[in-house]
Backbone bond lengths (Angstrom), bond angles and torsions (degrees), N, CA, C in turn:
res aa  C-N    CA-C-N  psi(-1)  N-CA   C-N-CA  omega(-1)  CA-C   N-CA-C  phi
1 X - - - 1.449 - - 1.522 108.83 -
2 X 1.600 117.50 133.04 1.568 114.25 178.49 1.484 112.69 -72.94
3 X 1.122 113.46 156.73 1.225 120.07 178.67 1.580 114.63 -90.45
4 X 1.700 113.48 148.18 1.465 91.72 -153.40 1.822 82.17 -108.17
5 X 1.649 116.28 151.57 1.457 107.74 174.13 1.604 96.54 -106.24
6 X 1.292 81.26 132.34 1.851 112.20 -162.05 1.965 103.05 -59.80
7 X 1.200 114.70 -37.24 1.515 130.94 -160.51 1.949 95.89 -60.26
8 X 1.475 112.22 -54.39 1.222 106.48 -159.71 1.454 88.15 -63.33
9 X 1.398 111.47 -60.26 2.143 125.36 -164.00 1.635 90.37 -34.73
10 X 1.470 113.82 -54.84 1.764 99.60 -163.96 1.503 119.33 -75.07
11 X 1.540 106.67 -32.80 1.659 104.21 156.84 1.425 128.16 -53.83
12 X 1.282 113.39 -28.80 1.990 115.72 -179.75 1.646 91.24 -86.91
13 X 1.006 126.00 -37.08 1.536 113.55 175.21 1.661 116.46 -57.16
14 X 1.128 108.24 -52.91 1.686 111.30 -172.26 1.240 104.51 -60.08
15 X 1.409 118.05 -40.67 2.155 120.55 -168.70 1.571 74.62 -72.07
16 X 1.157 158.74 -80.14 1.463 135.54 -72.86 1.788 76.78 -127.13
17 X 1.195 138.76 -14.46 1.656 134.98 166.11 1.353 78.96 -89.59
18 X 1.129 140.43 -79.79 1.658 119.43 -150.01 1.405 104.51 -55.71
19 X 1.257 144.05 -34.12 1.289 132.26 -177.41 1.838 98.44 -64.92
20 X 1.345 96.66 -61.63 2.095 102.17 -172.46 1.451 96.80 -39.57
21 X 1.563 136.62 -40.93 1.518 132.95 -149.73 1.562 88.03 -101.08
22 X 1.395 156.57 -57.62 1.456 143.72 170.37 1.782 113.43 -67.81
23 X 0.988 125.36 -27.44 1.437 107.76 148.39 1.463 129.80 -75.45
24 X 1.277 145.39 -16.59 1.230 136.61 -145.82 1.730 73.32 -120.62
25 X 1.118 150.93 -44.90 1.458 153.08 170.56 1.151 98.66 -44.01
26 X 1.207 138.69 -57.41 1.636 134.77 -162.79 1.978 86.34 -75.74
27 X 1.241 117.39 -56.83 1.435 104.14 -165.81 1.395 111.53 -67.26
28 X 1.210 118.12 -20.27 1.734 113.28 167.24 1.671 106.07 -78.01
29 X 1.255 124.40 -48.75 1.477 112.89 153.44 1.268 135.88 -42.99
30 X 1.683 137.84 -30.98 0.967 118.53 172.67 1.383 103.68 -85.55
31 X 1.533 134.97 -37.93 1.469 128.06 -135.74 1.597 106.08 -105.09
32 X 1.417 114.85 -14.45 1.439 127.68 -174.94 1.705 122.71 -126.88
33 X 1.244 108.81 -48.09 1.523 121.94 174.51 1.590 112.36 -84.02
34 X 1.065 131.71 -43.07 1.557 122.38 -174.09 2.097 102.13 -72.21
35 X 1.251 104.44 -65.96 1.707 120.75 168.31 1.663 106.59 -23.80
36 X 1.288 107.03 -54.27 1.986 132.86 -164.05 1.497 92.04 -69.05
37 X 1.574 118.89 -55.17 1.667 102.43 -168.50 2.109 106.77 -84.72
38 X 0.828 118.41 -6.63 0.978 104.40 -175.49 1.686 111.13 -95.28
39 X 1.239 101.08 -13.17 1.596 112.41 178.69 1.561 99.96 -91.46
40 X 1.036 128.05 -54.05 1.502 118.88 179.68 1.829 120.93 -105.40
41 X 0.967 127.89 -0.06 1.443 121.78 156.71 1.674 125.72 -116.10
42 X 1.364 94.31 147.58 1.699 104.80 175.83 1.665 106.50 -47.89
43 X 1.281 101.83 -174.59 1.553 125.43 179.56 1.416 100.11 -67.83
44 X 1.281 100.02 -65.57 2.181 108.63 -174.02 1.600 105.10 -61.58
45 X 1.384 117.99 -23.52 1.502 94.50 -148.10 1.744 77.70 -99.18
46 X 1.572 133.35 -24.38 1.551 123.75 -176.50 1.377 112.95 -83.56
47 X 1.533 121.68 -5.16 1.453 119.88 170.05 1.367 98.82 -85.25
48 X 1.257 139.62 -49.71 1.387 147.77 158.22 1.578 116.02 -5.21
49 X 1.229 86.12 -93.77 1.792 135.63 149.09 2.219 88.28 -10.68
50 X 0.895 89.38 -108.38 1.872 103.95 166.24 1.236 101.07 -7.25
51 X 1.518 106.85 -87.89 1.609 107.13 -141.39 1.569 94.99 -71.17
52 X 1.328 144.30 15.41 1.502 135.27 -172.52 1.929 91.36 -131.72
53 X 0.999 104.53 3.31 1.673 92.05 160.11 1.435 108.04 -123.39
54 X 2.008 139.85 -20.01 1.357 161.42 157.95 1.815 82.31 -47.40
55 X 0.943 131.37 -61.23 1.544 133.04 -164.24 1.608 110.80 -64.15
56 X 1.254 111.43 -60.27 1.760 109.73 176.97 1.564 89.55 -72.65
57 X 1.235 141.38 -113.69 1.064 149.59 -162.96 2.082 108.48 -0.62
58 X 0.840 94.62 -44.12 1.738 112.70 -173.36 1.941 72.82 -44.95
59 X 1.199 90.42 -86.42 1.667 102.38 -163.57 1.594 114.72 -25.49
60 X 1.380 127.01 -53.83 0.874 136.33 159.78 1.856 125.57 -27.42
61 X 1.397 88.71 -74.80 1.768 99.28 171.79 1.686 116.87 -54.70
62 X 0.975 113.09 -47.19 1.630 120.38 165.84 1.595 95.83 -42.44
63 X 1.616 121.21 -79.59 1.173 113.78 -146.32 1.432 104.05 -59.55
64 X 1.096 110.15 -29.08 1.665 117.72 -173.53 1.747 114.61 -65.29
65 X 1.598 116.52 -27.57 1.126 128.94 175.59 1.299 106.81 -63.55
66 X 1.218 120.42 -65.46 1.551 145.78 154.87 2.024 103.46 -4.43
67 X 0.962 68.17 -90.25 2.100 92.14 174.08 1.127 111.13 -35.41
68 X 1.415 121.99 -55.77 1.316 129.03 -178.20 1.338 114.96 -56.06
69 X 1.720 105.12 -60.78 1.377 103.60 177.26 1.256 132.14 -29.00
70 X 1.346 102.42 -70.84 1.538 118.60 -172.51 1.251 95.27 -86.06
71 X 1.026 165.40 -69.21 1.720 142.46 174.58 1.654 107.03 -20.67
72 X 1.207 139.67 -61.16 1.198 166.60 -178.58 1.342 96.43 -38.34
73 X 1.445 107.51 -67.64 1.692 112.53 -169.95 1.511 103.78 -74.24
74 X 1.423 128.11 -50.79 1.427 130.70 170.10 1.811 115.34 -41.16
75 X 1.218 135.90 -25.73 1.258 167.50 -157.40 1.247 83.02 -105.86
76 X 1.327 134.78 -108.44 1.438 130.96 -161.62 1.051 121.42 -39.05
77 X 1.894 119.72 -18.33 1.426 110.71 179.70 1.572 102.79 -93.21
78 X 1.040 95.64 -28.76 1.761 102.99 -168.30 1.882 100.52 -71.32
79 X 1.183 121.10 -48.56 1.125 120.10 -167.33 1.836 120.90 -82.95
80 X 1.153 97.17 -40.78 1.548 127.29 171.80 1.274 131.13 -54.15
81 X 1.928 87.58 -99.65 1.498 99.65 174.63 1.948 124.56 -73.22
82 X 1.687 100.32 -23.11 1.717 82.30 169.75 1.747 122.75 -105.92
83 X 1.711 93.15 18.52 1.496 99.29 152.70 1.347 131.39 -65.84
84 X 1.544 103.71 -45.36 1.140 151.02 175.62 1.836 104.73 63.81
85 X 1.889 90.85 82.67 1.131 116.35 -170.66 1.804 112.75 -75.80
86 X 1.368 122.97 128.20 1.174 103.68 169.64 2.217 108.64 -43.87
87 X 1.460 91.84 148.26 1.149 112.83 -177.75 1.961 109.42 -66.03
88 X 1.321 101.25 -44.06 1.654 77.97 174.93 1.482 82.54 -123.85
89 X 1.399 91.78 172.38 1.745 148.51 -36.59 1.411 124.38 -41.37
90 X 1.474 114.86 -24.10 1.657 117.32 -164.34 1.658 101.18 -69.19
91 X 1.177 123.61 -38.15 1.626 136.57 -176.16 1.691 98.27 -58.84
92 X 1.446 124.45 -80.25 1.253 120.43 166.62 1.438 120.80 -45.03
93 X 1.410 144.31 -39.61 1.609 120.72 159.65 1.415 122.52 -54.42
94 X 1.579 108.47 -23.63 1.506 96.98 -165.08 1.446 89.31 -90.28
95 X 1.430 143.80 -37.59 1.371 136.31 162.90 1.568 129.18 -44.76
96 X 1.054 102.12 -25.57 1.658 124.74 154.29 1.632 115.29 -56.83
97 X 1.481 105.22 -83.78 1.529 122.39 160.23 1.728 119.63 -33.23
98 X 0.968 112.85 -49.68 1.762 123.59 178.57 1.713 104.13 -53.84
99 X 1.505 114.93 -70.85 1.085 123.12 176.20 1.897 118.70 -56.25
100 X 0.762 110.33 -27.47 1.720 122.29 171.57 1.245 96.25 -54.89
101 X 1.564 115.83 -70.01 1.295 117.50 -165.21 1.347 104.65 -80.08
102 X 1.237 148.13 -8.93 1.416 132.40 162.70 1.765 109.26 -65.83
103 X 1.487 115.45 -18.35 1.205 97.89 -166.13 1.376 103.28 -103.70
104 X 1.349 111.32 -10.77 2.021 120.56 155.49 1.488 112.01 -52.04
105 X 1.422 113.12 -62.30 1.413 125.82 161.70 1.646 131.38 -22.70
106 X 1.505 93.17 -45.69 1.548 114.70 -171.46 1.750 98.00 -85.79
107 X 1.278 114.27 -43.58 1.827 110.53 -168.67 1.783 81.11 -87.04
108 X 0.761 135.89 -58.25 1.877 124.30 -168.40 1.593 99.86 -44.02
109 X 1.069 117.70 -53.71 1.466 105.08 -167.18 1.726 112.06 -69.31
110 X 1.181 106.80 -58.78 1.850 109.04 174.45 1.141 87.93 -46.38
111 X 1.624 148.80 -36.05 1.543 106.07 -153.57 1.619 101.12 -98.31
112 X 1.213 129.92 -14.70 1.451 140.13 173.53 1.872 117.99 -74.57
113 X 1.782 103.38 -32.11 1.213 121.52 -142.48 2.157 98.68 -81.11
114 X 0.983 103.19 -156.40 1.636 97.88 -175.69 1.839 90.25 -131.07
115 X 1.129 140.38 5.98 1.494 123.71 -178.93 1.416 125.01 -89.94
116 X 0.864 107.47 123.17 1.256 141.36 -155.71 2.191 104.05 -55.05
117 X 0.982 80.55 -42.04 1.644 93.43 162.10 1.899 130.36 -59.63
118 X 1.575 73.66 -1.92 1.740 85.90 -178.11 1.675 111.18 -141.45
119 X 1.715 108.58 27.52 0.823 79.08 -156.90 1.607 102.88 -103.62
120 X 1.734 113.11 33.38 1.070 116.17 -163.91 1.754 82.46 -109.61
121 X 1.101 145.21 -24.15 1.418 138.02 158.11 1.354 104.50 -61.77
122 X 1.183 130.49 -36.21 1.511 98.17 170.39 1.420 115.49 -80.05
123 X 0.897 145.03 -31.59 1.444 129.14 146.56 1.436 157.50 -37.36
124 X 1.767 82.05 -14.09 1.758 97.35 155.96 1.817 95.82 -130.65
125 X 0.934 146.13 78.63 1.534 123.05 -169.32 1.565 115.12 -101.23
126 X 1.676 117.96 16.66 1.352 128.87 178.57 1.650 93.63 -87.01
127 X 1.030 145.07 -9.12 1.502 116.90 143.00 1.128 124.21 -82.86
128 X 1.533 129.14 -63.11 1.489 107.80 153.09 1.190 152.89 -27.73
129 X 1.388 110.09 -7.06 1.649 120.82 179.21 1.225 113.53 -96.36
130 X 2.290 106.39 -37.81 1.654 101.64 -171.62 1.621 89.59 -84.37
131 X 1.258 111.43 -18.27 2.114 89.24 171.04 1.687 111.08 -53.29
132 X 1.165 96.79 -60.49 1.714 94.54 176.79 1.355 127.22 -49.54
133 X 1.306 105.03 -18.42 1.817 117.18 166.47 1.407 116.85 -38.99
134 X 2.082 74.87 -72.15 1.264 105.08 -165.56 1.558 119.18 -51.97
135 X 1.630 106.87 -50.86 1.182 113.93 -168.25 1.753 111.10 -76.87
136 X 1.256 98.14 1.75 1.941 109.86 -178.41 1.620 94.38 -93.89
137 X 1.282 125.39 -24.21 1.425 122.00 -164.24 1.930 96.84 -93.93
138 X 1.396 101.88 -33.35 1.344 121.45 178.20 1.854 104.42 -48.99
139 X 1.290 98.56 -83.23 1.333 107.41 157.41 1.684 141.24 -20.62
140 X 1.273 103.81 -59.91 1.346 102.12 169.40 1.704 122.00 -69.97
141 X 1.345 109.16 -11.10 1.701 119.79 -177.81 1.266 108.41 -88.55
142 X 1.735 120.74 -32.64 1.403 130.49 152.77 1.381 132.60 -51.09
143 X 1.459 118.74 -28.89 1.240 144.76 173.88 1.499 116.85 -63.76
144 X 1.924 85.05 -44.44 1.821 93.44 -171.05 1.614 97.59 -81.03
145 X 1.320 137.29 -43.69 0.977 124.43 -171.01 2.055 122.10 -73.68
146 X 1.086 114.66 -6.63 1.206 136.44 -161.03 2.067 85.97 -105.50
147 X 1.037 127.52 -64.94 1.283 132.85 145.92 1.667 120.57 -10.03
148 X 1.411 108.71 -46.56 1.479 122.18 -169.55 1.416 100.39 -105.44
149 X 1.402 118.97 -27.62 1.611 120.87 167.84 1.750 119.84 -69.44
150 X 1.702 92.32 -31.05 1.376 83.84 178.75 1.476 120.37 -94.93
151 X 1.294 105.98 -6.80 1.492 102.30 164.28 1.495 134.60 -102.56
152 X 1.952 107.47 14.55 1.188 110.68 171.71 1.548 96.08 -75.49
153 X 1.993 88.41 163.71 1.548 82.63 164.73 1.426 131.96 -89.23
154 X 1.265 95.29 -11.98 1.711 102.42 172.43 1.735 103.84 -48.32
155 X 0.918 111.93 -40.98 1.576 116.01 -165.51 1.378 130.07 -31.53
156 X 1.683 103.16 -49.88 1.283 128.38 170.54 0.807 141.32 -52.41
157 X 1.740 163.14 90.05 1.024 143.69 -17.68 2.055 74.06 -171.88
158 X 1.189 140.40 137.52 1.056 132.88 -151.17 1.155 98.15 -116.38
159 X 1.977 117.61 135.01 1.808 112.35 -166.61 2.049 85.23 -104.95
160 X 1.533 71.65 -172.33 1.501 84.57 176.59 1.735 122.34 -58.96
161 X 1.591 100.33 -36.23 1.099 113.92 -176.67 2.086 107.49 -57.36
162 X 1.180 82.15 -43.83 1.512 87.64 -175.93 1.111 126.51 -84.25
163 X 1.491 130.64 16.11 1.085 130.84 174.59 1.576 102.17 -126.38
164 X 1.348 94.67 141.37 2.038 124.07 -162.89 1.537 79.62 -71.15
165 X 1.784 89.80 126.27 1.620 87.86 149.53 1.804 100.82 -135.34
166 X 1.547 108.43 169.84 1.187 117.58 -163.18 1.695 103.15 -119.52
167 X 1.483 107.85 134.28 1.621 126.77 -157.63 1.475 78.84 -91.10
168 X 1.299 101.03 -174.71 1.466 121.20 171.44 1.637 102.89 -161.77
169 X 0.934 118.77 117.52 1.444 144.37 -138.85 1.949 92.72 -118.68
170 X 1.458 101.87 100.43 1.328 115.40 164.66 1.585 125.57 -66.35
171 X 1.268 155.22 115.91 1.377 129.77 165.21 1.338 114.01 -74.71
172 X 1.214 134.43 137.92 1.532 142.87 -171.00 1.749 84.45 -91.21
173 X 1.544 105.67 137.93 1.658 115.06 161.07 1.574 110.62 -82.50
């Protein structure tokens, strides 16, 4: 039986709860909590309401950004570059994937954040949230296939050994 090295397993664990805990927050935010205060609380009591869950939650999404990052980058080196994966396709999904989540990054923070330049997205943030859904559901389907890329064998990046070469065969007189 191979032995498993514990470092990568506990790095895909930490991204892959911080992703489940900042995605599944935005999808309980758009589909239950944003819908819930506007159906049952006043004006004063859902800005209230808001700014005392925008406040814990803030903390949350940060730390989770955090996590991701560097799990993310630790992951790409660990899985990627010292596989030493052919460059496409797995290089272009994860450049795909990278940018997805920068733009989760970008609507999580304006919608948690205090600037004033955003503060008309937090006042509607049920489109910004099912984007973050979307692009969290986006993501994890990128993951799975990038997952299945990196464990074909085609994947692997071809040495000398493994590539056919052709003799040329002298006849001696």
């Amino acid at each position: 039986m191979d032995q498993i090295d514990i470092v990568p397993v506990l790095v895909r664990w930490i991204h892959i709860v911080a992703a489940v805990v900042a995605i599944g927050g935005a999808t309980f935010m758009a589909f239950a909590f944003v819908p819930s205060l506007r159906e049952t609380l006043d004006e004063n009591h859902r800005e209230k309401l808001t700014a005392a869950v925008r406040g814990r939650w803030g903390k949350i999404v940060h730390l989770c950004i955090a996590v991701l990052l560097l799990t993310g980058a630790g992951n790409f080196v660990l899985l990627a570059l010292k596989a030493g994966l052919k460059p496409m396709p797995y290089h272009a999904l994860f450049g795909l994937k990278f940018i997805a989540a920068m733009v989760i990054f970008f609507l999580a923070s304006a919608l948690v954040g205090r600037s004033p330049g955003f503060a008309g997205m937090r006042q509607r943030p049920a489109g910004p949230l099912k984007a973050i859904v979307g692009l969290g559901v986006l993501i994890i389907l990128l993951s799975g296939v990038m997952s299945s890329v990196r464990h074909s064998p085609s994947s692997k990046k071809a040495t000398t050994t493994d590539t056919p070469t052709a003799t040329l065969t002298i006849p001696q007189p």
